[in-house]
Backbone as JSON, one array per atom type, in Angstrom:
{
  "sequence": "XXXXXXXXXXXXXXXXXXXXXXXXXXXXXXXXXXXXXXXXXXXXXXXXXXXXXXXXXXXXXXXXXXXXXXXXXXXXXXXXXXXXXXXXXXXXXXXXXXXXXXXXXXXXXXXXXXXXXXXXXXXXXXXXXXXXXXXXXXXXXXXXXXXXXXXXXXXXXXXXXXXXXXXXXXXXXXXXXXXXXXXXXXXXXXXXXXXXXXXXXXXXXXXXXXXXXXXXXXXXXXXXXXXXXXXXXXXXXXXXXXXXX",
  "N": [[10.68, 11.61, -21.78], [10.91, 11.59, -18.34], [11.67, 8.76, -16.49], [10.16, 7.47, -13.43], [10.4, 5.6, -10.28], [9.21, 3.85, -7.94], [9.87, 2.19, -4.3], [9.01, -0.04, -2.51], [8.18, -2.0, 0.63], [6.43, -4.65, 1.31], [2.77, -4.45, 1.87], [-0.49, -4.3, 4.12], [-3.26, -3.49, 3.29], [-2.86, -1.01, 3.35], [-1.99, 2.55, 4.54], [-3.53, 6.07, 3.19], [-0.69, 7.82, 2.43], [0.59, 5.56, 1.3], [-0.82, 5.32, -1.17], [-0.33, 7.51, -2.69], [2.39, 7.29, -3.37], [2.45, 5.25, -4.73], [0.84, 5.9, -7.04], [2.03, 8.63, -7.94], [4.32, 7.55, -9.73], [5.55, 5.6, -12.45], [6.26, 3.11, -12.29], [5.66, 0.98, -9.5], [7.56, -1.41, -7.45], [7.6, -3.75, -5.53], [8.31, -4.68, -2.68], [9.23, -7.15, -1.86], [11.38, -9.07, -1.35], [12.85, -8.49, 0.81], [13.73, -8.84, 4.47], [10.82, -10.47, 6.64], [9.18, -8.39, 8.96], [8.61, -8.25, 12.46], [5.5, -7.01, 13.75], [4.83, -5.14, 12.71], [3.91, -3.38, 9.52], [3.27, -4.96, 7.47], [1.68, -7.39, 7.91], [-0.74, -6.19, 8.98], [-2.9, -3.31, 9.79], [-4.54, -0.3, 10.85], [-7.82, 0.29, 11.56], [-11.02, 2.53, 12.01], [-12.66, 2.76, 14.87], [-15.79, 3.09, 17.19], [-14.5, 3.19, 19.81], [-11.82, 4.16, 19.31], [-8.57, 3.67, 17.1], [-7.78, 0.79, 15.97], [-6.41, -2.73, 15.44], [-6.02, -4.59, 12.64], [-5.03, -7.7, 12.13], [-3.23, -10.12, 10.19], [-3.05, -13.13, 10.39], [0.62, -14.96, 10.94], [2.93, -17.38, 9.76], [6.2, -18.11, 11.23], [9.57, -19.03, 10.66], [11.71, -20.07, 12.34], [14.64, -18.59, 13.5], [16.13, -16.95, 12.3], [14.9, -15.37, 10.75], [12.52, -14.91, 7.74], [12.02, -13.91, 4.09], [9.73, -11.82, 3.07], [8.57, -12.56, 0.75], [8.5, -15.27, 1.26], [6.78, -15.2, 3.29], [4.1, -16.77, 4.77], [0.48, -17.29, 5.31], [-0.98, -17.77, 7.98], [-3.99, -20.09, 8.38], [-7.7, -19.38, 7.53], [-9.34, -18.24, 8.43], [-8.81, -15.31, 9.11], [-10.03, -13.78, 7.12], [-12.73, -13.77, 6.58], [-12.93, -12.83, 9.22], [-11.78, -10.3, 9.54], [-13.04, -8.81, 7.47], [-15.99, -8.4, 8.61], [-15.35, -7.58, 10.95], [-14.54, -4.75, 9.64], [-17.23, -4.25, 7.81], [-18.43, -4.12, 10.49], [-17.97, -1.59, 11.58], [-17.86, 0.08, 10.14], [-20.3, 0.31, 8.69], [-22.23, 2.47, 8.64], [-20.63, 4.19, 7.47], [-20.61, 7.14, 4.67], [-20.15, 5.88, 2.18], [-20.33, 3.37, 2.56], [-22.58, 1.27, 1.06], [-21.78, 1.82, -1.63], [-19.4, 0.79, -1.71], [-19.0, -1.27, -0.37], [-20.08, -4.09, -0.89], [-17.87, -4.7, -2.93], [-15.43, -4.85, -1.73], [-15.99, -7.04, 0.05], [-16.09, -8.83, -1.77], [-13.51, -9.36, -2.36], [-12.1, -9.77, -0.25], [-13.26, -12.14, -0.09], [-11.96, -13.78, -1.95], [-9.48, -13.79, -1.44], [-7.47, -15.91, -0.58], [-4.61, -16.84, -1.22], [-1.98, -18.38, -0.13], [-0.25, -17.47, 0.85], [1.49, -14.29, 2.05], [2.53, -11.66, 1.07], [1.49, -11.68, -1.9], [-1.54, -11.77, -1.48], [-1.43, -9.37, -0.33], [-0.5, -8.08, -2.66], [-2.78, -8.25, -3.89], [-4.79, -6.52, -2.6], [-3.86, -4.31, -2.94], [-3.79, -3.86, -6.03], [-6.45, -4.21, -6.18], [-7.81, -1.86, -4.64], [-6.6, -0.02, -5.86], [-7.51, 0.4, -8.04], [-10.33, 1.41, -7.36], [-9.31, 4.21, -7.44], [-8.39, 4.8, -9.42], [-5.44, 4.84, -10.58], [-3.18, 3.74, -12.5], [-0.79, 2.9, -12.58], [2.19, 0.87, -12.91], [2.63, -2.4, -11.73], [5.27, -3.98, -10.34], [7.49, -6.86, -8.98], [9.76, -7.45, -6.36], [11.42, -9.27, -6.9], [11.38, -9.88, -9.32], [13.64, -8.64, -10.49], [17.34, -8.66, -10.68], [19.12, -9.07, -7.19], [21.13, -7.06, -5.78], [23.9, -6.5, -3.58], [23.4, -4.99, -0.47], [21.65, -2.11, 1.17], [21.42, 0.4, -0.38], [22.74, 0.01, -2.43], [21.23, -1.69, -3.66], [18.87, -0.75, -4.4], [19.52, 0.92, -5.65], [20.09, -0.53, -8.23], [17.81, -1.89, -8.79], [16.3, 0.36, -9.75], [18.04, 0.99, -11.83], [17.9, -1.57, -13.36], [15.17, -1.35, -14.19], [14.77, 0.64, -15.66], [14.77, 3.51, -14.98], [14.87, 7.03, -14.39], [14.55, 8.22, -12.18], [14.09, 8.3, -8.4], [11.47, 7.55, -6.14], [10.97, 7.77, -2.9], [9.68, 7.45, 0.41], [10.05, 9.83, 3.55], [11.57, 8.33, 5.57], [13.0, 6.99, 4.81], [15.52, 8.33, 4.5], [16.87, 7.84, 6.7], [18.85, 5.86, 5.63], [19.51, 5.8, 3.12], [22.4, 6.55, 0.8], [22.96, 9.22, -0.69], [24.62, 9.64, -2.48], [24.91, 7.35, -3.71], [22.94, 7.14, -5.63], [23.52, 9.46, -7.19], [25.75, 8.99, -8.44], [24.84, 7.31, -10.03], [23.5, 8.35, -12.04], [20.87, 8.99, -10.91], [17.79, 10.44, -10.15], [17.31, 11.65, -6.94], [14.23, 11.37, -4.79], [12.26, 12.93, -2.14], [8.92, 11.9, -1.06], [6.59, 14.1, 0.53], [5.03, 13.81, 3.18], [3.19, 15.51, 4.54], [0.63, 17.91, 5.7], [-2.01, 16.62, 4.91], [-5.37, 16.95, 3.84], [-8.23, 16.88, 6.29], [-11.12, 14.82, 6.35], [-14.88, 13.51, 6.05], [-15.08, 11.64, 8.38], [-15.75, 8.74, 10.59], [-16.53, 8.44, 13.65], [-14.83, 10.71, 16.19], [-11.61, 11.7, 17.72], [-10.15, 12.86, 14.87], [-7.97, 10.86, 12.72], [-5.03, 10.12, 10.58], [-3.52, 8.04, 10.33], [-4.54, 5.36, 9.59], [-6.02, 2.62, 7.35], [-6.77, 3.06, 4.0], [-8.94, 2.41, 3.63], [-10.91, 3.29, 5.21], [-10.85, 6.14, 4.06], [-11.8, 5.73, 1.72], [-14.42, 4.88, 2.23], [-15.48, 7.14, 3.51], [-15.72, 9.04, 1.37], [-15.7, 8.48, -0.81], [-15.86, 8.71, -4.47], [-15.06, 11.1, -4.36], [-12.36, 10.62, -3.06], [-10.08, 10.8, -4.04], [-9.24, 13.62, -4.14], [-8.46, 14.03, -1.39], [-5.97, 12.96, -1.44], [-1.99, 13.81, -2.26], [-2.28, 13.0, -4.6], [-4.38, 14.03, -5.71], [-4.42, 16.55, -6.65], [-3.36, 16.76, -8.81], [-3.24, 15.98, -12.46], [-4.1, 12.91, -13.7], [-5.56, 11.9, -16.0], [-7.35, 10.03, -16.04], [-10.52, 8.49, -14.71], [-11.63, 7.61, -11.5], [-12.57, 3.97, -10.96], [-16.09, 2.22, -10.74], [-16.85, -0.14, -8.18], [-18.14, -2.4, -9.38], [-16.6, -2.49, -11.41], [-14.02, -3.45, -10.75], [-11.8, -5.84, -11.18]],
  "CA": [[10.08, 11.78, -20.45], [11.85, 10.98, -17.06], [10.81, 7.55, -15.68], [10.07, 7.54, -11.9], [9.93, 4.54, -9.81], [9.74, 3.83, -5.98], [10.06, 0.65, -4.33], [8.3, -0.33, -0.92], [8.06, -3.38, 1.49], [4.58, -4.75, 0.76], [2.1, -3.72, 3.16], [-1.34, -5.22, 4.34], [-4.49, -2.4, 3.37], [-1.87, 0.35, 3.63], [-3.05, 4.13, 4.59], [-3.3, 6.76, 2.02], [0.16, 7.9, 1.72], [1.38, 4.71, 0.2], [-1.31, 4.87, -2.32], [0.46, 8.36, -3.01], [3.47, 6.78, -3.87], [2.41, 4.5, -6.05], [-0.04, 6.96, -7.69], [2.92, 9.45, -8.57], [5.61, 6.97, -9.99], [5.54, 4.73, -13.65], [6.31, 1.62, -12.36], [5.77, 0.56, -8.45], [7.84, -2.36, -7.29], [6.97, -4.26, -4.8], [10.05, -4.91, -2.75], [8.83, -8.36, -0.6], [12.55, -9.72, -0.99], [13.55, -7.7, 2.38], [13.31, -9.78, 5.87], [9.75, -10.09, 7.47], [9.47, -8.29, 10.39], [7.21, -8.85, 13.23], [4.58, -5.8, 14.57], [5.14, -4.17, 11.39], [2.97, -2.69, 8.48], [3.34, -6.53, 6.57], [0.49, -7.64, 7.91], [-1.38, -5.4, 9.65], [-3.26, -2.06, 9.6], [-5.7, 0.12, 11.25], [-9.52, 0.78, 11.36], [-11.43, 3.26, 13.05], [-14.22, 2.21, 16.05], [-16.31, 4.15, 18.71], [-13.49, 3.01, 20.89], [-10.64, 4.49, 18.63], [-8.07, 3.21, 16.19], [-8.36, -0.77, 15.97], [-5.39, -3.24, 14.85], [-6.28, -5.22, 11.95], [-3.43, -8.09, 11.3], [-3.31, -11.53, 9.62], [-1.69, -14.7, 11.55], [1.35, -15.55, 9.75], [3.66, -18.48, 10.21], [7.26, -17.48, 11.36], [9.84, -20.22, 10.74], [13.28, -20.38, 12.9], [14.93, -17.61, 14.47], [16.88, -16.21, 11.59], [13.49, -14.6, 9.95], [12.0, -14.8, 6.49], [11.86, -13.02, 3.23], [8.12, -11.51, 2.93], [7.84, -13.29, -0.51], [8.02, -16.57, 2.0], [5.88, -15.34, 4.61], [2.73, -17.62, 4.8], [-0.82, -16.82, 6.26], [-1.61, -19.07, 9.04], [-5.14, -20.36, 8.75], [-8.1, -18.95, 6.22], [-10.29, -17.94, 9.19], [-9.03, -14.21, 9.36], [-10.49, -13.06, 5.89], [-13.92, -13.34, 7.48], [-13.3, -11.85, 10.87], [-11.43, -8.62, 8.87], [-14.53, -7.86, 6.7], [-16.87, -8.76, 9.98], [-14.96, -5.77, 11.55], [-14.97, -3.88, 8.34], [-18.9, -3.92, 7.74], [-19.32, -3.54, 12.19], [-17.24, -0.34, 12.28], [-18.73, 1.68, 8.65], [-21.74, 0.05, 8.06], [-22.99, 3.79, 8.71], [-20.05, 4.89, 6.71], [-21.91, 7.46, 3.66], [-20.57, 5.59, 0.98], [-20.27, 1.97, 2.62], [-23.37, 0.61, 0.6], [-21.6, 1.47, -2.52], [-18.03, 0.35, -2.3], [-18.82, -2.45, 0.52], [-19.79, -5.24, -1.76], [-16.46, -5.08, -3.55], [-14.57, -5.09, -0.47], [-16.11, -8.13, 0.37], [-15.34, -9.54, -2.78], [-11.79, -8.55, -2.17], [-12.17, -10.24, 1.01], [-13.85, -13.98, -0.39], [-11.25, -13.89, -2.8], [-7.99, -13.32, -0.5], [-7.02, -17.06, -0.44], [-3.74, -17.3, -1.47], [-1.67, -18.86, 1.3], [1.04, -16.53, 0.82], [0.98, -12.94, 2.36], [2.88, -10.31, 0.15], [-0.08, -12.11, -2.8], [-3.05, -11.23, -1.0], [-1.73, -7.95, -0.02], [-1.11, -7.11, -3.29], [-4.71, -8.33, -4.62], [-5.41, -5.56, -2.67], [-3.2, -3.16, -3.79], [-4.29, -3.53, -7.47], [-7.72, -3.42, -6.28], [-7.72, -0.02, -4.29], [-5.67, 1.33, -6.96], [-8.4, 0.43, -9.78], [-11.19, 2.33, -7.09], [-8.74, 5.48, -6.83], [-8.0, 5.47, -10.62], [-4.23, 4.8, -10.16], [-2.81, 2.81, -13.63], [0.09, 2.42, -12.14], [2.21, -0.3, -13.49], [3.05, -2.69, -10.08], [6.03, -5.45, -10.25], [8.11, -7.55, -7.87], [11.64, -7.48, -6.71], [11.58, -10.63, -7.65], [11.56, -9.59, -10.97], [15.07, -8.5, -10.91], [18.2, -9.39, -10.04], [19.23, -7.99, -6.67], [22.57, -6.69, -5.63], [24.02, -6.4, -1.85], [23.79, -3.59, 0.18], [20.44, -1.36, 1.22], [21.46, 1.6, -1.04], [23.35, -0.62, -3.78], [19.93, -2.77, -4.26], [17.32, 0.47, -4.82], [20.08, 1.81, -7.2], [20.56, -1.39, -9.19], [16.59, -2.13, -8.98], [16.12, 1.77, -10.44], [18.44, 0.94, -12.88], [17.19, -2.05, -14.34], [13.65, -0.5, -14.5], [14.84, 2.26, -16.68], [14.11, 4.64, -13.61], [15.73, 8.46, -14.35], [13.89, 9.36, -10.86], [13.34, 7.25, -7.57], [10.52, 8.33, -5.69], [11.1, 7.18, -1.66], [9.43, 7.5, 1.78], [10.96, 9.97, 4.18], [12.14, 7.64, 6.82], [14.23, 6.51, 4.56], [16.43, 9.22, 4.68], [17.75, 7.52, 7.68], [19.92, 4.84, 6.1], [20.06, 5.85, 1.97], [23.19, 6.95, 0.82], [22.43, 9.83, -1.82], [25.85, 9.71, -3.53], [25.3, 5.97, -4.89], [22.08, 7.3, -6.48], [23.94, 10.66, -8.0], [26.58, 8.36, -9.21], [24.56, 6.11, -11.32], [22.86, 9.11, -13.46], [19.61, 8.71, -11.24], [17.5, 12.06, -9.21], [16.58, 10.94, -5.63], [13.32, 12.61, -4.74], [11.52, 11.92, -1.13], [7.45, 12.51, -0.96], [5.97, 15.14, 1.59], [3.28, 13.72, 3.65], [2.46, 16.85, 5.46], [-0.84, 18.73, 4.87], [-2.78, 15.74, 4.43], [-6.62, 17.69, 4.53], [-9.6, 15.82, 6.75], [-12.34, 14.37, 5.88], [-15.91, 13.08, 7.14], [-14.47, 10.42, 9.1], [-16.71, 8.23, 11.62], [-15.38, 8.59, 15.65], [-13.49, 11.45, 16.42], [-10.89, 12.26, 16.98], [-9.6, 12.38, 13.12], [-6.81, 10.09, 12.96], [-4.69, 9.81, 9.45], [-2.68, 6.61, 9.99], [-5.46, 4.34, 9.61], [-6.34, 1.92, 5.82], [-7.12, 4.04, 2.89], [-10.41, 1.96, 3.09], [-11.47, 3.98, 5.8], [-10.81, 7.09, 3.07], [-12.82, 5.09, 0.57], [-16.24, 4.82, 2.69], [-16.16, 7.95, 3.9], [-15.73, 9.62, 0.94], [-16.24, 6.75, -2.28], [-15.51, 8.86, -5.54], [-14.34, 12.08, -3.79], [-11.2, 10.24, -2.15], [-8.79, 11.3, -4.97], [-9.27, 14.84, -3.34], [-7.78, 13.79, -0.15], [-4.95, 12.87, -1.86], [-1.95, 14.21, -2.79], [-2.52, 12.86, -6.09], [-6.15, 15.01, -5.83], [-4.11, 18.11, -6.74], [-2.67, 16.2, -10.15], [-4.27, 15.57, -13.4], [-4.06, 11.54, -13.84], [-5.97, 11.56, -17.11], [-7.98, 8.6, -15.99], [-11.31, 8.19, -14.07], [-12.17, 6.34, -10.81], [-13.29, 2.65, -11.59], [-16.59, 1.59, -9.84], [-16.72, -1.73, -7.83], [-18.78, -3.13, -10.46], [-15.78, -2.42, -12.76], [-12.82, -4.51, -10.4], [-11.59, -7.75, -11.43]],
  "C": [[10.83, 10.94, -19.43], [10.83, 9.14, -16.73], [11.07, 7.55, -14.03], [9.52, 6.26, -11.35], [10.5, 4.74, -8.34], [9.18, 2.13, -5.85], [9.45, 0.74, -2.85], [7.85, -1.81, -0.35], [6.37, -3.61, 1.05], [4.22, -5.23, 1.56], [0.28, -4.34, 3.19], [-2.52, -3.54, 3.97], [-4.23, -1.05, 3.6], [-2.94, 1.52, 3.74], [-2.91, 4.72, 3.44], [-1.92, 7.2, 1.38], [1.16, 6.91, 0.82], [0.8, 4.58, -0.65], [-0.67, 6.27, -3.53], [1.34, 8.22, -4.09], [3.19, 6.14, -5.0], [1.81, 5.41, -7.17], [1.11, 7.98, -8.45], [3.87, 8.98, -9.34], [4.87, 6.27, -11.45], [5.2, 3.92, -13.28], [6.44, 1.47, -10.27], [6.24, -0.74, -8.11], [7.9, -2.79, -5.84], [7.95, -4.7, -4.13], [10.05, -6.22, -1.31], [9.84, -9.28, -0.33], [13.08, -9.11, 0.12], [12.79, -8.78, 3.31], [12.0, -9.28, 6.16], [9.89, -9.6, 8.62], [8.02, -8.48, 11.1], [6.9, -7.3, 13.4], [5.02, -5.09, 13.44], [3.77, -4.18, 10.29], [2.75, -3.95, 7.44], [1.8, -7.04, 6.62], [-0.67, -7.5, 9.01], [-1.64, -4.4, 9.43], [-4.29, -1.89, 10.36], [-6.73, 0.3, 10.73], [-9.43, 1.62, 12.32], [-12.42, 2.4, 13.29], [-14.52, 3.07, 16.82], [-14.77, 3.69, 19.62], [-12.51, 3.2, 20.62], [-10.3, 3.34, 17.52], [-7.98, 1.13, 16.36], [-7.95, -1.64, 14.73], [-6.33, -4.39, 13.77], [-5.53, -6.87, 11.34], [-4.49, -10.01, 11.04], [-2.17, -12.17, 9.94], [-0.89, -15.0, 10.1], [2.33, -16.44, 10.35], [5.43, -17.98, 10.35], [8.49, -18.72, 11.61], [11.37, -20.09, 11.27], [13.07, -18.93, 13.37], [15.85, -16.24, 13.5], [15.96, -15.16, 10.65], [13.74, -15.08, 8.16], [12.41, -14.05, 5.49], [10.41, -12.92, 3.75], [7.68, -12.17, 1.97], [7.46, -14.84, -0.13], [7.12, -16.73, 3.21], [4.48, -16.27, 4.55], [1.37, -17.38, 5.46], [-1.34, -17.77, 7.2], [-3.31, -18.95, 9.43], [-5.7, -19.6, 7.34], [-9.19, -18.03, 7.2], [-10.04, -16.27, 9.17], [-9.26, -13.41, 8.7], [-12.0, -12.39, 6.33], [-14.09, -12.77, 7.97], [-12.75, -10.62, 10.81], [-12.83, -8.03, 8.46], [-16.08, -8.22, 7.53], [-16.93, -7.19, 10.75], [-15.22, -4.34, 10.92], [-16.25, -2.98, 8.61], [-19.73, -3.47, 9.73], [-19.03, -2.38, 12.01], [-17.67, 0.92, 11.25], [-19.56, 1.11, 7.91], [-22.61, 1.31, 8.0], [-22.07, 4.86, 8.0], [-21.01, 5.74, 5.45], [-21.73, 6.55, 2.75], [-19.7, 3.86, 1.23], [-21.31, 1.1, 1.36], [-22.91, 0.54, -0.91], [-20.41, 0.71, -3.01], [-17.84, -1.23, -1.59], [-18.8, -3.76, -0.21], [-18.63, -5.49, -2.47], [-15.79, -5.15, -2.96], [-14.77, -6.37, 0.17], [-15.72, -9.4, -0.24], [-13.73, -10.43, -2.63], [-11.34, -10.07, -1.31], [-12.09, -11.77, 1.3], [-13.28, -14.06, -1.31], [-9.47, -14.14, -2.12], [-7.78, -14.8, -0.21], [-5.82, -17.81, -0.65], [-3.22, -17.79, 0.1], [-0.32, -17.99, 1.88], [0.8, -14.59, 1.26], [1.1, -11.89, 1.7], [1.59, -10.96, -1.24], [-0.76, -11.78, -2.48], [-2.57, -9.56, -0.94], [-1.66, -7.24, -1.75], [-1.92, -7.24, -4.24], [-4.89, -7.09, -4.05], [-5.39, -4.03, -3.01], [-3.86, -2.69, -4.88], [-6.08, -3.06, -7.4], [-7.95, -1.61, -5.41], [-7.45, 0.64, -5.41], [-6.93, 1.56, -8.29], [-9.65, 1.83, -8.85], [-10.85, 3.98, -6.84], [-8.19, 6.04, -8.06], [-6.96, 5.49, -11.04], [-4.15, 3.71, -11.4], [-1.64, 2.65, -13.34], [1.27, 1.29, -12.18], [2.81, -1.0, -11.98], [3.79, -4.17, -10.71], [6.61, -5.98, -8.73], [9.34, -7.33, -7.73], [12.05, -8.34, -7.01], [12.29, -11.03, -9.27], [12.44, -9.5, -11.71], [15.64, -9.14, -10.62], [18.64, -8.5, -9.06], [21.11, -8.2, -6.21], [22.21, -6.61, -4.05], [24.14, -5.04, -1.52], [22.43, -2.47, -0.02], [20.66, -0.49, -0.03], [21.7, 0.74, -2.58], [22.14, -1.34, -4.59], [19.33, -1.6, -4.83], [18.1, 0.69, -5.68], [19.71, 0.53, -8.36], [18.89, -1.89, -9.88], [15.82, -0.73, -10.43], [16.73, 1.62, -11.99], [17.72, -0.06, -14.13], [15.65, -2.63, -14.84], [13.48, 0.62, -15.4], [14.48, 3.54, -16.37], [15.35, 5.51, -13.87], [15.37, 8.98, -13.03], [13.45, 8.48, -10.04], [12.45, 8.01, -6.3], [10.62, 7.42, -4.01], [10.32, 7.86, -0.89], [10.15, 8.1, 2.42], [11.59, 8.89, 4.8], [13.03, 6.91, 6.32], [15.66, 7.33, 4.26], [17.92, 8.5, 5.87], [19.35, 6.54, 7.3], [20.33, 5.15, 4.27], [21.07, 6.53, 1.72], [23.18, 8.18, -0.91], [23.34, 9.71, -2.67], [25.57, 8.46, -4.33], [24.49, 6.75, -6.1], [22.52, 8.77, -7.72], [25.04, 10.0, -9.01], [26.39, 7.52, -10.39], [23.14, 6.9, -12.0], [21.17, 9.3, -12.62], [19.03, 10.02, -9.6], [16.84, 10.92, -8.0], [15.61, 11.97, -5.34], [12.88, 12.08, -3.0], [10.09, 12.72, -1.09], [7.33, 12.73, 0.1], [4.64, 14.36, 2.34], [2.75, 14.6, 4.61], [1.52, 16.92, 4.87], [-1.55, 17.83, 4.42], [-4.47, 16.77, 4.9], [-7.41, 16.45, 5.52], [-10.29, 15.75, 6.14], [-13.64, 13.89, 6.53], [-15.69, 11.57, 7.84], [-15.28, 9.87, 10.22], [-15.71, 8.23, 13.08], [-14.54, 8.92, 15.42], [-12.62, 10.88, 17.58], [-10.54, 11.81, 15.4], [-7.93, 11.44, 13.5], [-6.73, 9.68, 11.25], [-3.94, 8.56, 9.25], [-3.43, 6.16, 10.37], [-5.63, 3.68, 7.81], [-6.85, 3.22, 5.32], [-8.47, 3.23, 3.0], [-11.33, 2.79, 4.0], [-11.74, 5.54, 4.56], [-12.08, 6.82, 2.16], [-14.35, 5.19, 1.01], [-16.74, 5.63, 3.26], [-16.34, 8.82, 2.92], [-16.08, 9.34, -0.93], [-15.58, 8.2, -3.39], [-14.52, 10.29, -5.69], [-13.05, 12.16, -3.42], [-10.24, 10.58, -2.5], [-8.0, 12.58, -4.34], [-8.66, 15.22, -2.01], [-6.88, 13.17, -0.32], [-3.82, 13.27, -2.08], [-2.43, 13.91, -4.45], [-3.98, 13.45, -6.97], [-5.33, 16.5, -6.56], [-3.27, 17.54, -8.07], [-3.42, 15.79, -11.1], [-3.33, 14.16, -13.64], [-4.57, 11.1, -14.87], [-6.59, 9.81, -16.75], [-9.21, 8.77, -14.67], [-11.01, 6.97, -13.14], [-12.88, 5.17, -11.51], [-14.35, 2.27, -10.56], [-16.81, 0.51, -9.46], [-17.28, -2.22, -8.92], [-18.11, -3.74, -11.68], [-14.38, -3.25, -12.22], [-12.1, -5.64, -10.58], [-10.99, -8.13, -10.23]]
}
């Protein structure tokens, strides 16, 4: 059997199509050795509110002028764990299936203490993934050893993952170079996020780039379905909060 792996910057409560990604692949690696950037998907994400879409981010410490890795980014302060799941519980406390998934989100939430940012985010990774059924195996780039050069790294990462198939994000079309990846034995694929369906979503308009947690409370065991990975047999049941570590 082919092995498929994709690699992605690691992301704060990400929307549904990155749970996609991970959901379709072996092994998800976590790729927090790339520069932090600022106003970016690191550490931040949307909610919905009566008053529209509604930025979510966590203060992080930014040191000189030359920027960070993400695996060194830091969380400045402990105060904005609170005032996330404050917003959370204001904005889908009338969500249908807030009352069942909310307590574990809070959990999530009074647990999120590391001081380090790509860590917390992906506590929450693993937890989404357990309420969406996703076994997914999730490492670091850390893990490896990396090589120079955007294209030269994903190959060399693919490689020594034992990856026959790398599963990418359009937008990265823009800068990968398909020949490295044909050269070193391995299929480049990129996932579709068209045709995402709706769902019962609180304050219209519908809006799809918002947290998969919004997904989660409007729809709790259903959410798979609004997936692609809803249209795939996964041989594995949703886990209910009760069941999270």
């Amino acid at each position: 059997m082919p092995k498929v792996v994709a690699i992605l910057q690691s992301n704060y409560i990400p929307w549904k199509g990155y749970f996609d990604i991970i959901g379709s692949v072996d092994e998800f690696i976590i790729y927090d050795d790339a520069q932090y950037t600022r106003s970016d998907w690191r550490n931040r994400n949307k909610i919905k509110t009566p008053a529209g879409p509604a930025w979510l981010t966590i203060p992080v410490r930014i040191k000189g002028r030359l920027g960070q890795r993400i695996r060194d980014t830091e969380v400045d302060g402990t105060e904005w764990a609170q005032l996330h799941w404050k917003s959370i519980r204001q904005n889908y406390g009338k969500a249908a299936f807030f009352k069942k998934y909310g307590p574990a989100v809070e959990e999530w939430y009074a647990g999120a203490d590391s001081p380090l940012l790509s860590e917390i985010n992906a506590g929450f990774l693993r937890s989404i993934c357990g309420l969406l059924g996703i076994e997914t195996k999730l490492t670091w780039s850390h893990d490896y050893e990396l090589s120079e050069g955007k294209t030269e790294r994903l190959v060399s990462l693919c490689r020594q993952a034992g990856a026959s198939v790398y599963l990418s994000g359009p937008a990265a079309q823009q800068y990968i170079e398909p020949a490295r990846f044909a050269e070193a034995g391995i299929e480049l694929r990129y996932i579709d996020y068209s045709g995402y369906p709706v769902y019962r979503q609180l304050y219209p308009p519908f809006e799809h780039g918002v947290t998969i947690l919004d997904l989660l409370f409007s729809e709790g065991g259903e959410a798979r379905k609004f997936l692609k990975l809803g249209r795939q047999s996964c041989g594995c049941e949703p886990i209910l909060p009760e069941e999270v570590s």
